[in-house]
N, C-alpha and C positions, 0 to 999 in steps of 0.2 A: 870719685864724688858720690858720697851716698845718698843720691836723692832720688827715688825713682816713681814708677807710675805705675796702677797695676795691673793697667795693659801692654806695658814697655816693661816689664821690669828685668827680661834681657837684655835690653838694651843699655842698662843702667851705668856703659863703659862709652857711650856716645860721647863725642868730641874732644878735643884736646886741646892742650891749655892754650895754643897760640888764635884758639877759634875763638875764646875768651869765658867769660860767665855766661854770660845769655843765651847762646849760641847753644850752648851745652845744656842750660834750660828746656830750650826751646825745640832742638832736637828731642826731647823727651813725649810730649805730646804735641803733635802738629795742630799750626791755628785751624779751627773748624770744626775738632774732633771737638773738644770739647764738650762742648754744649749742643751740638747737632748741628749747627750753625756757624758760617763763617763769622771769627771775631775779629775784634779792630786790635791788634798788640799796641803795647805800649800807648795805652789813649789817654793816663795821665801825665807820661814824661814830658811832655810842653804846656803842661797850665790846666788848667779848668777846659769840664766840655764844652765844645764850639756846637754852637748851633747847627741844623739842618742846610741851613744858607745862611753865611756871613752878613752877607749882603740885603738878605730880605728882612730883619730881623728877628725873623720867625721862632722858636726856640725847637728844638731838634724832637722829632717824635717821639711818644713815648715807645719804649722799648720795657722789658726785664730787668730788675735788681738784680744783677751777683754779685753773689756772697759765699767769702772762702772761708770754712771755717778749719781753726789750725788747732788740733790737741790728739789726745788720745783717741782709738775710735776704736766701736766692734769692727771685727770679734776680739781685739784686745779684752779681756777680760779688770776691768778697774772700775769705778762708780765714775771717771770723767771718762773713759770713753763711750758707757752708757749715755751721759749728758749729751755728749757732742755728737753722738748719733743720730738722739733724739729730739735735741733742739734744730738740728739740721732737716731733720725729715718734715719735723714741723713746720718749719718755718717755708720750706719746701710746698709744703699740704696746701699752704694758703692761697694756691690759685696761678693763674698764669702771673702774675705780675712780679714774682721772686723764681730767682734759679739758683739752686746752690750745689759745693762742693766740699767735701773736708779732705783736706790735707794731714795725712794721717801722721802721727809719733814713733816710730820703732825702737824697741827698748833694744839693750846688748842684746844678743843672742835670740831677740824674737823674732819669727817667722811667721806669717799671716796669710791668708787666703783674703785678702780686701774685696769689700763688695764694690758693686760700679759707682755708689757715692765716693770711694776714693781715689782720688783723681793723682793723688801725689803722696810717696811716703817720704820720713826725714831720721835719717839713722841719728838718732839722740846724741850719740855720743863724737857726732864728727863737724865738727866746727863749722867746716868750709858747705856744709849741706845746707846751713841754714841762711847765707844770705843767696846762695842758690835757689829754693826756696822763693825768698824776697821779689828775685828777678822772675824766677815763675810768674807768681801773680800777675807784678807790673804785666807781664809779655802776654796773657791772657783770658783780656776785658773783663777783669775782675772790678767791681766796683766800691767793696768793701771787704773791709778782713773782719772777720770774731772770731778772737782770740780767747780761748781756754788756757787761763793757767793756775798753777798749782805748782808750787816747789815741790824739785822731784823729780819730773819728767821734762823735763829738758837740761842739756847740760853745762858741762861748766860750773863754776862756782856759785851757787844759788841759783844755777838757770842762764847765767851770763850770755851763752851763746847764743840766746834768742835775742837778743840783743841788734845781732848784726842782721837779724831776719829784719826786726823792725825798722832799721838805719833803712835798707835799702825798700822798703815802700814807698810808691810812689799814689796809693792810694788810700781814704782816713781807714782807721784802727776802732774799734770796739772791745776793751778786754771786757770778757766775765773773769771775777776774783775768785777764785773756790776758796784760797783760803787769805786771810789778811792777819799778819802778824801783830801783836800791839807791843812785841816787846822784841822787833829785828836784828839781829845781828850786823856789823858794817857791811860783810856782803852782800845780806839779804835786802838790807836799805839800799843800797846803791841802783840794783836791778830795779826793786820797787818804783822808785821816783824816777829810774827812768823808762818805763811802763806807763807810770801816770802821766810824765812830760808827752808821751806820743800818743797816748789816747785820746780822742776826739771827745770819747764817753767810755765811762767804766760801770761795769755794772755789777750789783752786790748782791747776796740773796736773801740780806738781814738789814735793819737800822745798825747794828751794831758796827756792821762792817762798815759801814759809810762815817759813823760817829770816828771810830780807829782809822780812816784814812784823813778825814780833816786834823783830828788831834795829832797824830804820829806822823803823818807824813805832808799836813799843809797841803792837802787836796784843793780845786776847787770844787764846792760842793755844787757849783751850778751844774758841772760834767758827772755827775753821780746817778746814776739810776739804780734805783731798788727793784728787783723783779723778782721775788721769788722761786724756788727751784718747781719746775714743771712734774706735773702727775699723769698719769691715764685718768681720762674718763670714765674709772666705772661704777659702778651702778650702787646704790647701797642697799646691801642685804643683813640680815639678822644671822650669828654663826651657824646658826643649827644645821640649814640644808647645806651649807660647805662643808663640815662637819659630818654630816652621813654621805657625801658622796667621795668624802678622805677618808673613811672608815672611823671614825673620832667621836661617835656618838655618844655620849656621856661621858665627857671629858672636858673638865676646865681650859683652854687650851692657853696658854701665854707664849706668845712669836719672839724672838729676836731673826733679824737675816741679815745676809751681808754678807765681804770675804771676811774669814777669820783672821784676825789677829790679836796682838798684843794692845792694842789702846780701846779696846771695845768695852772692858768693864766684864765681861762675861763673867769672870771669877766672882764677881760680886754678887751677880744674878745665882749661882749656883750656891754660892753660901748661903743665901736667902731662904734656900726651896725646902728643908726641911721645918722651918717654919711656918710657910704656904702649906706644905702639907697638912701641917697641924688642922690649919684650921679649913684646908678646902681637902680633903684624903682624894679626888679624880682628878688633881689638877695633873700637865703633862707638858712640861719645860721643850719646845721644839725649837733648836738652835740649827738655823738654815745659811747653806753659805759654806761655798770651799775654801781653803787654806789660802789667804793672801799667794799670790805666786811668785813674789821677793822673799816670802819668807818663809815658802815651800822651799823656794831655789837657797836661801841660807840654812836653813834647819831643816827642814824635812818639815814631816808632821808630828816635829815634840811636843810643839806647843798642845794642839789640840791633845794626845795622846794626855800630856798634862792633866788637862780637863777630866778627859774620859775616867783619868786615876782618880782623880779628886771625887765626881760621881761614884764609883763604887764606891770610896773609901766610905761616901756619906750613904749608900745603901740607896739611893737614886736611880738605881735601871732600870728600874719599872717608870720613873716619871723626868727622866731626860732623855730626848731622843736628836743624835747630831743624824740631820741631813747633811751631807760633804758631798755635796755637787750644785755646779749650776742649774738652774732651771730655765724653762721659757717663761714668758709674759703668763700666759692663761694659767700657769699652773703656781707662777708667782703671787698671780691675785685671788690664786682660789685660796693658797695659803693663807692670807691675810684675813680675806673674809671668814675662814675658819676660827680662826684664834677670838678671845675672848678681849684679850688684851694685850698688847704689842709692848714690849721694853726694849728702853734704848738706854741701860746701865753704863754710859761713860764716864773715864775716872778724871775726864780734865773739863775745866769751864770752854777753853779755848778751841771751840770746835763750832765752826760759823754755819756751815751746813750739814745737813744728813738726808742724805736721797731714803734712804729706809725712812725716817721718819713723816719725811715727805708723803712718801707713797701709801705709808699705815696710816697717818690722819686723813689724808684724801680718799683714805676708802671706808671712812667713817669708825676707826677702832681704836676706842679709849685706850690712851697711853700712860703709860708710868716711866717719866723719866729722869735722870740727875738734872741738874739746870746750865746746862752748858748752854753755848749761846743762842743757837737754835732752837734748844725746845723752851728755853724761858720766854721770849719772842713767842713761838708760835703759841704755845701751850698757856700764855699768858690771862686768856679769856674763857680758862676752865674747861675746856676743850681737853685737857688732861691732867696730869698731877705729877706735880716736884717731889724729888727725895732728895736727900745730901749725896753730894761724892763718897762713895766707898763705905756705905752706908748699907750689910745686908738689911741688918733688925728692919731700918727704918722702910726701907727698900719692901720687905718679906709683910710690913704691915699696911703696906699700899695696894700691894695686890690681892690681901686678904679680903683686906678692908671691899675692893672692886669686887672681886669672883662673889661677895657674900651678897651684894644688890644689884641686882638685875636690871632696874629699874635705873638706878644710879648710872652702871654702864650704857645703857640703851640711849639714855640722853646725852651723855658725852660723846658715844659715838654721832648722835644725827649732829649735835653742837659741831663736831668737826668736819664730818662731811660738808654742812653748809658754809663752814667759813671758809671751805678748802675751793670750791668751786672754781672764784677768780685764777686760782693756778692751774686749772688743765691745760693741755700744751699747747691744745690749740690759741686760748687767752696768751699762754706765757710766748709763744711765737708771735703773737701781733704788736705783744708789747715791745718785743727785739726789734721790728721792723722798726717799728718806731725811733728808736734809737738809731738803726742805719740810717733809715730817713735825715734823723736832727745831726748826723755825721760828717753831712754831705757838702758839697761848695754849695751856696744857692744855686745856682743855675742847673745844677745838676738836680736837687731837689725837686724843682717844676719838670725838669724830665721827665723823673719819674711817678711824680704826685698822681694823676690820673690811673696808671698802673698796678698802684699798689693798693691793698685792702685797709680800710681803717680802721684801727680799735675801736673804734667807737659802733660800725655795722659788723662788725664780728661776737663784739661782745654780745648784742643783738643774737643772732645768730645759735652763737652757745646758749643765750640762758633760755629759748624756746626749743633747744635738744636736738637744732637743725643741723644741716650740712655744714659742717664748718669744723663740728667734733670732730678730735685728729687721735686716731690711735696707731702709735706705732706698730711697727711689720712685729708679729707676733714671734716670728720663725726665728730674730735674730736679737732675743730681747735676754739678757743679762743681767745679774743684779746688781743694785748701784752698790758700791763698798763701803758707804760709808753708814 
């Protein structure tokens, strides 16, 4: 059974089939470890929480929210296991009244160092792991699940075999959608709707996705929440001083980051650049971000290699520079702040979120990007500028157009910084509680109502720059993929 823990994960041959599922569960991490604290196993298999005293009718103390989150996690190297780190730490940061876990994903052949946020890993590719898994939870006083998914990373036909994860819950469900299909396949419909059938709340990072879950799949929208994808809180500055302390001083600088692949547009952006030269001669193309590691692991580095041809061919080494590696946080947002102008050249509409783009407008830097569905949504209040799909000329005259006003840029970045604020992670974590909160039986809610921090003193909180801003652990900060 491959499910293990990554303080057990010796042990990951504990019990045997006559001892049954649970058993085998629960050998895994003993009640108590946990959470520092003895916990109550299985506190939803008989019903809704019982009060303090039955008898008194008193309603049970408040105690801690837990909350297991299940996806990808660092240091897996992917843009949702960035999310699920980060919305985990978050949501974490908010005070004693939330305690949380993630329940980490393991691809074929990966091997991890998991940090102490992971409490449990689930070999992707093994069936019987995942309503193992399932019974974990129930067996240890979890109180809700949020679920990361994304076709892909779980397995089976479309994911099918999370499936049995969620059957065997005994406590409510929260998915985030990373991606929402509008045009499903029958396997990929079948998972879907039954995702939505067990969510309490789903949660989206766009209108968009919520419009394609009533239309395609007969959602109720009342279970629907919108929350935007989470940023750092930092600071806004003007390029120039990132800029001299990257060594880049008199240089246009235009960002793309992310892992590299094949659906990024990148080709488009590099056909563009002897155009931009034309009319900016210091600009300096910096494409950040290593090699997908699916398709490191199937090709190698052709693809990129591709690139790098194409660059000489067009006489561009002086003004495209691939960084091929990870970074940390601090040096991811020095990056940012550097650059003049951030593109996000993707070749399809159907792309609901982008953490890269997230993270560039929240750090206040005028974007240039095709209008897939995220940046039409976000970019929609001039905050930055559309190009067509596959589209150098039109593309190559956008950021002419930017590099040549100063003025032009400067106000598009503050326009975005300001409107980016409500998503720092701190906001985007109080808004999730929220959602656990509206998850819950009642009685369970008044449990924890006193305990938990409201959106409403938080939001407080943030917009006067106080204790409550949440930055994730800098040491284990990775960049989002998409």
């Amino acid at each position: 059974m491959a499910v293990t823990t990554r303080r057990m994960a010796e042990q990951s041959g504990h019990g045997t089939a006559e001892h049954g599922m649970a058993a085998r569960v629960q050998a895994l991490v003993p009640a108590g470890e946990l959470f520092g604290r003895t916990l109550e196993p299985l506190r939803f298999a008989r019903g809704p929480l019982p009060s303090a005293d039955p008898r008194s009718g008193r309603e049970a103390p408040a105690r801690p929210l837990r909350i297991a989150f299940i996806g990808n996690s660092l240091p897996r190297r992917c843009g949702i296991a960035t999310f699920t780190s980060d919305l985990a730490m978050a949501v974490g940061a908010l005070g004693d009244g939330v305690e949380t876990a993630i329940i980490a994903m393991c691809d074929p052949g990966g091997h991890y160092a998991w940090p102490d946020s992971v409490v449990l890993s689930i070999d992707q590719a093994d069936p019987g792991a995942y309503r193992a898994a399932g019974e974990f939870i129930n067996a240890h006083g979890f109180d809700c699940v949020c679920l990361q998914h994304e076709f892909g990373i779980y397995g089976g036909e479309a994911g099918a075999y999370l499936l049995s994860l969620i059957a065997a819950l005994k406590v409510p469900l929260v998915t985030t959608l990373h991606t929402v299909l509008d045009r499903p396949d029958a396997a990929q419909r079948r998972v879907m709707e039954a995702i939505l059938a067990a969510s309490a709340r789903v949660v989206v990072m766009a209108a968009k996705g919520r419009d394609i879950l009533i239309e395609t799949f007969g959602a109720d929208p009342h279970r629907i929440a919108i929350i935007p994808h989470g940023i750092p809180d930092a600071r806004f500055e003007t390029p120039d001083r990132a800029k001299r302390r990257l060594g880049l001083a008199g240089r246009k600088v235009i960002l793309t980051f992310g892992l590299i692949g094949r659906n990024k547009g990148i080709e488009t952006m590099i056909e563009a650049m002897p155009a931009i030269l034309a009319g900016s001669p210091d600009a300096l193309y910096i494409l950040m971000g290593a090699t997908h590691p699916h398709l490191l692991r199937d090709e190698g580095e052709a693809y990129r290699e591709s690139l790098q041809a194409r660059v000489r061919a067009l006489g561009l080494e002086n003004h495209v520079l691939f960084i091929n590696r990870f970074v940390d946080r601090p040096e991811l947002l020095e990056q940012i702040a550097a650059c003049d102008i951030y593109v996000t050249p993707y070749p399809m509409a159907a792309q609901l979120t982008s953490g890269a783009l997230a993270y560039s407008h929240g750090a206040g830097r005028p974007v240039v990007s095709t209008p897939y569905w995220h940046a039409a949504e976000l970019l929609a209040d001039g905050s930055g500028v559309l190009v067509p799909f596959g589209d150098p000329e039109r593309l190559g005259q956008a950021v002419v157009a930017l590099l040549g006003d100063e003025a032009a840029r400067l106000a598009m970045g503050r326009k975005a910084y300001a409107a980016s604020r409500p998503t720092v992670w701190a906001e985007t974590a109080a808004r999730y509680v929220e959602c656990f909160r509206g998850a819950l039986p009642p009685l369970a809610q008044s449990q924890f109502a006193e305990s938990l921090p409201s959106l409403r003193s938080f939001r407080g909180s943030c917009a006067q720059g106080a204790a409550g801003t949440f930055q994730p652990d800098s040491r284990t900060a990775l960049l989002p993929s998409c």
